[in-house]
N, C-alpha and C positions, 0 to 999 in steps of 0.2 A: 554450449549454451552458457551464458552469462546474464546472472539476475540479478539485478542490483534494488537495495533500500535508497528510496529517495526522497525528499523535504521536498513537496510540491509546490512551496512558497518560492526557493531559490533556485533549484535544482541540482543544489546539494547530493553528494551522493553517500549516505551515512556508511553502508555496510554491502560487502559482496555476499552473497549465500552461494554455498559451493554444490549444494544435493536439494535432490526434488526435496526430501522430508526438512530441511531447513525453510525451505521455501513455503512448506503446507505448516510448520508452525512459527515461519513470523505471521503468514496470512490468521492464523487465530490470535494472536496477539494481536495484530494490528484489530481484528473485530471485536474482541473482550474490551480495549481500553478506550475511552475517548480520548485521551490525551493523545493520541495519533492519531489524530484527525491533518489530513496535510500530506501523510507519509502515503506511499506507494510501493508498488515493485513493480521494475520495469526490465523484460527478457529481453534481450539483444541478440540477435542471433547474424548468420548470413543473409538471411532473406530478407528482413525486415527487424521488425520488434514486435512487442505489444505489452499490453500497459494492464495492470491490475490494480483498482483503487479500491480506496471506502472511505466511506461519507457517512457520518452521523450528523444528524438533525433533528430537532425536535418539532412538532406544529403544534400549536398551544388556540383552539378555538372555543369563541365566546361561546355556551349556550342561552337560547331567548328564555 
């Protein structure tokens, strides 16, 4: 398995993570900070891939 940090703007690849628990704490990093808003992890494997994001947003509504 090969997980890699990625810039979802470019497709950049910043950082390999070698073990599940590298992997389970950029995933809390990437959730704690907004400034990684963008950033991903994406698993490559033989079969295929798949993709882990986060998305921070705010929604700011009027009240009447």
């Amino acid at each position: 398995m090969s997980l890699f940090l990625v810039d979802d703007t470019d497709g950049r690849i910043l950082a390999e993570l070698e073990t599940l628990d590298d992997a389970i704490e950029m995933m809390e990093r990437l959730a704690r900070d907004p400034a990684t808003a963008g950033l991903c992890l994406v698993e490559l494997s033989r079969g295929g891939g798949s993709l882990a994001g986060f998305e921070s947003s705010t929604t700011l509504r009027v009240l009447p």
